[in-house]
C-alpha positions as a Python dict, from the first residue, in 0.01 Angstrom:
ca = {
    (1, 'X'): (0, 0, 0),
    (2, 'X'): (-62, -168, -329),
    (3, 'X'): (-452, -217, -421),
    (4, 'X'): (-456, -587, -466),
    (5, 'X'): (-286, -600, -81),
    (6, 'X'): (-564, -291, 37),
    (7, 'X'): (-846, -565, -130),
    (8, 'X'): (-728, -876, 84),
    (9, 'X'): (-652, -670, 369),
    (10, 'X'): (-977, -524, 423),
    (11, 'X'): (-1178, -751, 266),
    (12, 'X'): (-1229, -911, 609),
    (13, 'X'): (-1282, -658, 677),
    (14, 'X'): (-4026, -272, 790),
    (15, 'X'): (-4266, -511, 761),
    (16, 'X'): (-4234, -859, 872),
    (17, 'X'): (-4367, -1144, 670),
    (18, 'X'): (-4536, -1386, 860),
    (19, 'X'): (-4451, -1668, 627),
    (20, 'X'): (-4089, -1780, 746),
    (21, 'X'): (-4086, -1672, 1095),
    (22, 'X'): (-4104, -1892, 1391),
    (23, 'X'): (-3911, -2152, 1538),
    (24, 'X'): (-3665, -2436, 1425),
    (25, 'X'): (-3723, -2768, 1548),
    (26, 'X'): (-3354, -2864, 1576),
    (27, 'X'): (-3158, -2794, 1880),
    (28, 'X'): (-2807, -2906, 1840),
    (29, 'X'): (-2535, -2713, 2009),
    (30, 'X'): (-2300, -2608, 1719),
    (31, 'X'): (-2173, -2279, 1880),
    (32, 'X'): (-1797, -2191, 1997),
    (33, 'X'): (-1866, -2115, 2320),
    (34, 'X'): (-1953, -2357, 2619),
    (35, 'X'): (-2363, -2420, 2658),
    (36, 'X'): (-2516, -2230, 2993),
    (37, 'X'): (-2755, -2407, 3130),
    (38, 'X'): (-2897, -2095, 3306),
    (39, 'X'): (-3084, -1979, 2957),
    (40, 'X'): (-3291, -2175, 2677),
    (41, 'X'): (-3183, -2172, 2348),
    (42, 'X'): (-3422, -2215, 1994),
    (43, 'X'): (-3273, -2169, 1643),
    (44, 'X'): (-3593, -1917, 1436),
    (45, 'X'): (-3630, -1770, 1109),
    (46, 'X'): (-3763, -1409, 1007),
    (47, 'X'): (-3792, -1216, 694),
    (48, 'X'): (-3635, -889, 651),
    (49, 'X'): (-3781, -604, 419),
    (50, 'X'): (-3636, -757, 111),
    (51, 'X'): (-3782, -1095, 143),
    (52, 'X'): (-3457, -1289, 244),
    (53, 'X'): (-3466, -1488, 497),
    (54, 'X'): (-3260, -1486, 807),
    (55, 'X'): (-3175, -1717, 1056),
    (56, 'X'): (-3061, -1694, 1455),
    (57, 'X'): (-3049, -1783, 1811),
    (58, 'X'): (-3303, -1748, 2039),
    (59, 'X'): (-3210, -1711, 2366),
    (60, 'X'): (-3458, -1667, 2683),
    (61, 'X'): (-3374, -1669, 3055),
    (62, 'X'): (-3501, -2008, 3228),
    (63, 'X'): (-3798, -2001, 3386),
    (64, 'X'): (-3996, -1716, 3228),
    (65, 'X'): (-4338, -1785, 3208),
    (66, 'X'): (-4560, -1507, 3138),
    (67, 'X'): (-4329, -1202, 3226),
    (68, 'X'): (-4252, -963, 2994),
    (69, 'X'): (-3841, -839, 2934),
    (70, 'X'): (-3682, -622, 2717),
    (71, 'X'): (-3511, -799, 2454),
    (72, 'X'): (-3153, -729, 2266),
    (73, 'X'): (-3093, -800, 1860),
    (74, 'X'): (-2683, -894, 1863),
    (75, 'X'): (-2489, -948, 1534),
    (76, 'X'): (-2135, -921, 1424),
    (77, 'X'): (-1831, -912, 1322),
    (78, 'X'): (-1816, -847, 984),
    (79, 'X'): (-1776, -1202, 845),
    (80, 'X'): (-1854, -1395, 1173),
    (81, 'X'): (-2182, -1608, 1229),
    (82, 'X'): (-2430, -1626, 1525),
    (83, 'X'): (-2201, -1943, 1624),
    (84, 'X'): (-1947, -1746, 1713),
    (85, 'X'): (-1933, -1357, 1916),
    (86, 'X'): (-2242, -1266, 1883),
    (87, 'X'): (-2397, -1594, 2033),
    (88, 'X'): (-2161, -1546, 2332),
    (89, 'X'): (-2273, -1201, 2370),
    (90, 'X'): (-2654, -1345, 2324),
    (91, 'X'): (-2597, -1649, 2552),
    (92, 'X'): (-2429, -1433, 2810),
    (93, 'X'): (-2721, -1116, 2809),
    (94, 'X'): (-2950, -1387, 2867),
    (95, 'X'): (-2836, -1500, 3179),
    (96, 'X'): (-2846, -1168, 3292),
    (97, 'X'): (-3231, -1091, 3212),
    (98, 'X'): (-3289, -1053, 2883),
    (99, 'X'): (-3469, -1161, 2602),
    (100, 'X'): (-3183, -1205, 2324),
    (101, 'X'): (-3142, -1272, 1907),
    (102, 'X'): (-2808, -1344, 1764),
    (103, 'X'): (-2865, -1369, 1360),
    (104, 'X'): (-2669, -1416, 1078),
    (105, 'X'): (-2670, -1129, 833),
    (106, 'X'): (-2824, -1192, 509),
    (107, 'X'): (-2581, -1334, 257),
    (108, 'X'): (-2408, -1569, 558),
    (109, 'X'): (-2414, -1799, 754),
    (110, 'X'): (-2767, -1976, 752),
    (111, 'X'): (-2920, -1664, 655),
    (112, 'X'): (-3036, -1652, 277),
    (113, 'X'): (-2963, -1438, 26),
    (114, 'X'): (-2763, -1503, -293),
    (115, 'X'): (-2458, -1480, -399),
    (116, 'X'): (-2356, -1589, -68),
    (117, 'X'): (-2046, -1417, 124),
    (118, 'X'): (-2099, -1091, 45),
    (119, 'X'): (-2264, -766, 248),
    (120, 'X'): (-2417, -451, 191),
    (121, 'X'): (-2412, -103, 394),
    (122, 'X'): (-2819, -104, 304),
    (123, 'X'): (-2934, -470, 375),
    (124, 'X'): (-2712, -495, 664),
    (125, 'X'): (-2864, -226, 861),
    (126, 'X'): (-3206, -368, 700),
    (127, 'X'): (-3099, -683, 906),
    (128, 'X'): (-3111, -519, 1237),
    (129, 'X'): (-3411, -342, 1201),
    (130, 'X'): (-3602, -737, 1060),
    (131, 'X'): (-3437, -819, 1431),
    (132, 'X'): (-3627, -595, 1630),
    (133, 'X'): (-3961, -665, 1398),
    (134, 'X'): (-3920, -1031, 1496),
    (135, 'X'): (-3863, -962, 1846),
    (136, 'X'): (-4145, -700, 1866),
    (137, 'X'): (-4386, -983, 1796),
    (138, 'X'): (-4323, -1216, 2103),
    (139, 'X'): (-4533, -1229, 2364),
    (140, 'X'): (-4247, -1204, 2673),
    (141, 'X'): (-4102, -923, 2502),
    (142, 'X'): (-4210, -520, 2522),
    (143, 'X'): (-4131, -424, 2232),
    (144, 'X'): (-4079, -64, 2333),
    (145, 'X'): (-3806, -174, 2532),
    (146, 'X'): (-3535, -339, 2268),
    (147, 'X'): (-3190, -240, 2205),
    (148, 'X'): (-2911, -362, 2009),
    (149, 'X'): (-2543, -448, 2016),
    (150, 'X'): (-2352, -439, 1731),
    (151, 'X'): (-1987, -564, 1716),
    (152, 'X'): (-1680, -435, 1457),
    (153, 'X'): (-1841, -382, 1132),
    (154, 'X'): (-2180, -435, 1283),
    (155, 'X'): (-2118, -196, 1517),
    (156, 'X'): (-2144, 48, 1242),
    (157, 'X'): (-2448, -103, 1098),
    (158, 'X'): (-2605, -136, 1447),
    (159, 'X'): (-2525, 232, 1488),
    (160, 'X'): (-2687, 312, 1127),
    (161, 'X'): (-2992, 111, 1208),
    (162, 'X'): (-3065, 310, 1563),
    (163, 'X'): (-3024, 656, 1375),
    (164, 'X'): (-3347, 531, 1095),
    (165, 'X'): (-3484, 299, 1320),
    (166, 'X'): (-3685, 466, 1649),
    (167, 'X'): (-3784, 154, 1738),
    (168, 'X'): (-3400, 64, 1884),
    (169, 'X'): (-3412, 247, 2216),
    (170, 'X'): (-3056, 197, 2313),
    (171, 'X'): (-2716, 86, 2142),
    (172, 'X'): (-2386, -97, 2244),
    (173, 'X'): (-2100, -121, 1970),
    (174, 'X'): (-1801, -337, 2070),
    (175, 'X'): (-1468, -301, 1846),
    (176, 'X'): (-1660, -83, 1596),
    (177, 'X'): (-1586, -73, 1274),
    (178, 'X'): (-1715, 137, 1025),
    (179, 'X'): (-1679, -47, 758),
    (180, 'X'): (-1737, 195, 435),
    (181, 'X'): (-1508, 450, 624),
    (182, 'X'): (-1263, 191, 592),
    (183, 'X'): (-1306, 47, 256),
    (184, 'X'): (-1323, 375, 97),
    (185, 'X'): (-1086, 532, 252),
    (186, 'X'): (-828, 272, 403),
    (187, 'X'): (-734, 158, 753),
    (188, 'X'): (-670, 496, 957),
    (189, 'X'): (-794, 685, 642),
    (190, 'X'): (-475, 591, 466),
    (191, 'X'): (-531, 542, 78),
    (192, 'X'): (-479, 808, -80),
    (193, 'X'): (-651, 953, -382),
    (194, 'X'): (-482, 736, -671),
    (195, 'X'): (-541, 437, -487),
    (196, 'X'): (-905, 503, -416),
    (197, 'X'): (-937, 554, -799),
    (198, 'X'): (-729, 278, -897),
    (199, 'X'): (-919, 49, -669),
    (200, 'X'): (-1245, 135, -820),
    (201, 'X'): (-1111, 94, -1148),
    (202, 'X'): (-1024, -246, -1022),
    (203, 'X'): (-1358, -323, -897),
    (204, 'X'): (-1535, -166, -1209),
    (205, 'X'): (-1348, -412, -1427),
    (206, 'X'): (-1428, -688, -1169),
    (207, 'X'): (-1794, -630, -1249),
    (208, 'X'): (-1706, -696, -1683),
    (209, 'X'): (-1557, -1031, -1595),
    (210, 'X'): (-1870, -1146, -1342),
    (211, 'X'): (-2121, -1024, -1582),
    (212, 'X'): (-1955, -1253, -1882),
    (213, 'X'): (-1946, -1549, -1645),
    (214, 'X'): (-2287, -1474, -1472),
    (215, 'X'): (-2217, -1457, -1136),
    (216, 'X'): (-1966, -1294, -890),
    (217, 'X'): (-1610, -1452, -836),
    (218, 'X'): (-1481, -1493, -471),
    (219, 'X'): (-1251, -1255, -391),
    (220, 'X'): (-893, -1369, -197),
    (221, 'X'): (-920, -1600, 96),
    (222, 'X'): (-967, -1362, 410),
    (223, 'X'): (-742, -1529, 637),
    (224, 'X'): (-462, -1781, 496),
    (225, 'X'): (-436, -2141, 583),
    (226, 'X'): (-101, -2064, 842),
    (227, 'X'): (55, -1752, 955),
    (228, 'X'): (406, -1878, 750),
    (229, 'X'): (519, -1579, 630),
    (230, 'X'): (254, -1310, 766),
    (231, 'X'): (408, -997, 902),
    (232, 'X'): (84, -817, 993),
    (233, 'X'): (-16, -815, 1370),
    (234, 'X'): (-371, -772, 1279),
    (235, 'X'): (-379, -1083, 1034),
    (236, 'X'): (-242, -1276, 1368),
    (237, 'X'): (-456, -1096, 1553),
    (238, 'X'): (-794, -1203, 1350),
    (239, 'X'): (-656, -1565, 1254),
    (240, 'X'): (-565, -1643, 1620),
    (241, 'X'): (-986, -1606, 1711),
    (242, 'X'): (-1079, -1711, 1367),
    (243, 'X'): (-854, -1982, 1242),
    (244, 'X'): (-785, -2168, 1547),
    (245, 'X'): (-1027, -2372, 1809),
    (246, 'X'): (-1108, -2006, 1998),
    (247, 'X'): (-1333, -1906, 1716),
    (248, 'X'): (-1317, -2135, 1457),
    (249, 'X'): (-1718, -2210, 1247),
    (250, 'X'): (-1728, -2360, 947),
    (251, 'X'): (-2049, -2110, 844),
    (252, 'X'): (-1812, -1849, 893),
    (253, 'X'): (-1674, -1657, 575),
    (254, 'X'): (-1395, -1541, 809),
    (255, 'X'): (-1293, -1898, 931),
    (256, 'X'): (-1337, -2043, 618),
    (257, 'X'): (-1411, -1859, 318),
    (258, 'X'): (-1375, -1514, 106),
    (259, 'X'): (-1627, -1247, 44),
    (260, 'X'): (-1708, -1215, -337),
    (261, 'X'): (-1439, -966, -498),
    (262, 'X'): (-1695, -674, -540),
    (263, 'X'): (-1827, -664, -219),
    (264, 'X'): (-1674, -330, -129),
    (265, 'X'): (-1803, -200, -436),
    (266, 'X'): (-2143, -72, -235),
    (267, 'X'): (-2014, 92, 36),
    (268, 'X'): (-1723, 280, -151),
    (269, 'X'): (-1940, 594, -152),
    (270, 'X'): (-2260, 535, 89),
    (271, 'X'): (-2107, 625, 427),
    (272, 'X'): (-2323, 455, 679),
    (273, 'X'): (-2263, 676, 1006),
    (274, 'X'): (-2381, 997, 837),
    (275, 'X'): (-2693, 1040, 1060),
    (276, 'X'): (-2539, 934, 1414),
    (277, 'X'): (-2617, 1234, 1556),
    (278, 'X'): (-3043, 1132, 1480),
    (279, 'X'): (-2992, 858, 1743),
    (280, 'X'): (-2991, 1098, 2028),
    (281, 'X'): (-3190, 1136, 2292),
    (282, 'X'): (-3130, 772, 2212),
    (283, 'X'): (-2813, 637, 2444),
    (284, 'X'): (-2537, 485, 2277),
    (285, 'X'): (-2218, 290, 2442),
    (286, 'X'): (-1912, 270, 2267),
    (287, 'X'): (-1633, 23, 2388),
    (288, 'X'): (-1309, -49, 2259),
    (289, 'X'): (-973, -206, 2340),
    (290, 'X'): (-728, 12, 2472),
    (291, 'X'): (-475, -138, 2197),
    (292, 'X'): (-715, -183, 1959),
    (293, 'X'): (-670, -89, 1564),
    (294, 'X'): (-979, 35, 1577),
    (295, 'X'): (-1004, 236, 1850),
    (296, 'X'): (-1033, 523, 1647),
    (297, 'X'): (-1372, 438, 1502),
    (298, 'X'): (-1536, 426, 1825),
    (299, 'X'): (-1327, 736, 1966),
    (300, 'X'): (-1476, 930, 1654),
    (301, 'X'): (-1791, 853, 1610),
    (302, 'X'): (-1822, 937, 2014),
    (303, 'X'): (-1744, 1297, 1941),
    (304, 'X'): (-2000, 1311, 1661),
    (305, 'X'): (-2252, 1144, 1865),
    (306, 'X'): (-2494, 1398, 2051),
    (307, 'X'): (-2589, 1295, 2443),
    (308, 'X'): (-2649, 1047, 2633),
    (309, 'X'): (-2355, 909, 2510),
    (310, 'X'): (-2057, 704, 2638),
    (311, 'X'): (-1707, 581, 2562),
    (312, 'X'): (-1541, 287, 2739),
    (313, 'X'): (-1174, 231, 2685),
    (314, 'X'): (-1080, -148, 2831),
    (315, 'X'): (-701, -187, 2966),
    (316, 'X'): (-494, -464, 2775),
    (317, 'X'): (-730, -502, 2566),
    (318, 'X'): (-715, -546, 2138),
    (319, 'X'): (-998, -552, 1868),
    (320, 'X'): (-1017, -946, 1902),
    (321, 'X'): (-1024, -933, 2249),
    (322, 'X'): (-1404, -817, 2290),
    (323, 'X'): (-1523, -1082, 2080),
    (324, 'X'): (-1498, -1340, 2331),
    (325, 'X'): (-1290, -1303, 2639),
    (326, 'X'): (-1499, -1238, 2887),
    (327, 'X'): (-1296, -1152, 3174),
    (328, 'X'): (-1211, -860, 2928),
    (329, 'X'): (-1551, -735, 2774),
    (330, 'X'): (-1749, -525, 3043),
    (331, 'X'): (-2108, -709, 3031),
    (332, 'X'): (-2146, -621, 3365),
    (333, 'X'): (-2138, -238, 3260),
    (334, 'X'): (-2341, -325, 2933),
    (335, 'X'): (-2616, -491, 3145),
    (336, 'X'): (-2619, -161, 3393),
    (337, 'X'): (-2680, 76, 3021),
    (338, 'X'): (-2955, -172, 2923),
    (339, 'X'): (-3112, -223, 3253),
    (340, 'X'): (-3082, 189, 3275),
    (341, 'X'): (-3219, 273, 2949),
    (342, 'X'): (-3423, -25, 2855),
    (343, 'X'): (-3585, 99, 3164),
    (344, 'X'): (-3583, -261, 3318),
    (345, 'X'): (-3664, -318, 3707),
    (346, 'X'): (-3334, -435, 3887),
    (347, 'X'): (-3379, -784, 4093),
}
């Protein structure tokens, strides 16, 4: 594979502030899923450690009053907004009992942080962790009863986060992705050792040309306008949720945008699931599509992974297919872990 194609292809590849959190007084319904009425929904703000701010969806089962839940922090895919999979994950873990935050990552979406459309292996994981602050602090949630679910790349952020962050008591990945496993070493560890070089040389040199122009150039469009021409399964796969009414948000960098050209520059050489093991006794559940791409991520970092631990492996199912079909993704099984672990009383 030729760099400039590995670049496009995989390009799509704490203390909480008080100023800045709290609620948003808006309420329009800009998501891509359909509204439930079973569950309230707030746009907030929070800080994360490095002062930018972040934005997401708030969503609380109806009728709560003065109980106290557990609560789940959702985010992801890499390149996706809360408007999109992670809302529906949100939306949907709501009706079933919990407290839940879908954010936007800093540097997307409606989440601060300049330049915009590009992501880091540190500030990611950061994110997470400014989740579970912000949730700690309400006063229906116990805030030693919060887990996370992280899907494709955030999957392996989510998973990074739980092995610093003792506060997570419980993870769920969906189509994981590790994402500097992939950009430093290629789809199914594929580039080989000239091509790694050459494509930091190609980033290195990327860096020259934004520091004479003061700022960071985009890098190719992530998905094309049409599939005319495309002879990559996994580019239909991807534009078929992202590019068409399925997935389509205009806040998303996958939908509509590119990540700056050096944003793989960071996680070329700062693996993030180095420390998976420090999660245990933690649980984690891994799920993937049984025709997935990126099965492999999740089938790996399982045998790594010390107990409780637990791989699901959904029939007929590909990496796009856990983002939103929901006769495919197991939330039943997901609410069982949480319910389990979170240690919340089934009704």
């Amino acid at each position: 594979m030729k760099i400039h194609q590995f670049i496009q292809k995989f390009s799509i590849i704490g203390i909480l502030m008080s100023l800045g959190m709290g609620c948003l007084p808006w309420d329009t319904w800009d998501k891509t899923f359909p509204r439930s009425e079973k569950v309230e929904h707030k746009k907030v703000q929070f800080m994360n450690r490095y002062g930018i701010k972040l934005k997401g969806d708030l969503y609380l089962p109806k009728d709560l009053g003065s109980e106290t839940l557990a609560a789940l922090a959702i985010s992801g895919p890499f390149g996706a907004v809360k408007e999109q999979s992670s809302g529906l994950y949100a939306q949907t873990m709501a009706e079933k009992g919990f407290i839940t935050l879908a954010f936007d990552p800093s540097y997307t979406g409606e989440s601060g942080g300049e330049p915009r459309n590009t992501a880091s292996p540190d500030i990611n994981t950061e994110d997470f962790s400014a989740a579970v602050d912000y949730l700690g602090l309400l006063s229906n949630v116990d805030r030693n009863r919060i887990g996370i679910i992280g899907i494709c790349g955030f999957g392996g952020m989510g998973l990074n986060a739980a092995a610093v962050d003792k506060r997570i008591k419980a993870v769920v990945t969906t189509s994981m992705y590790d994402m500097s496993r992939v950009m430093a070493k290629g789809l199914n560890d594929s580039l080989t050792y000239d091509q790694r070089s050459a494509l930091l040389e190609s980033l290195s040199e990327k860096r020259n040309v934004d520091a004479k122009n003061g700022k960071p150039a985009p890098g190719p469009r992530i998905l094309p306008e049409t599939l005319e021409g495309n002879t990559s399964p996994i580019a239909e796969e991807f534009f078929q949720y992202y590019r068409t009414e399925r997935g389509f948000h205009k806040n998303s960098p996958n939908s509509n945008g590119a990540w700056t050209a050096t944003t793989p520059f960071s996680f070329m050489n700062l693996p993030l699931l180095t420390y998976v093991k420090e999660i245990s006794p933690r649980p984690v559940l891994l799920i993937a599509g049984d025709s997935a791409h990126s099965r492999y991520f999740s089938e790996d970092v399982f045998k790594e992974a010390h107990e409780p631990k637990e791989l699901i492996i959904v029939p007929n199912a590909n990496h796009v297919d856990l983002y939103d079909r929901k006769d495919k993704i197991p939330f039943d099984t997901i609410e069982s872990f949480f319910k389990e672990h979170l240690k919340v009383s089934l009704k």
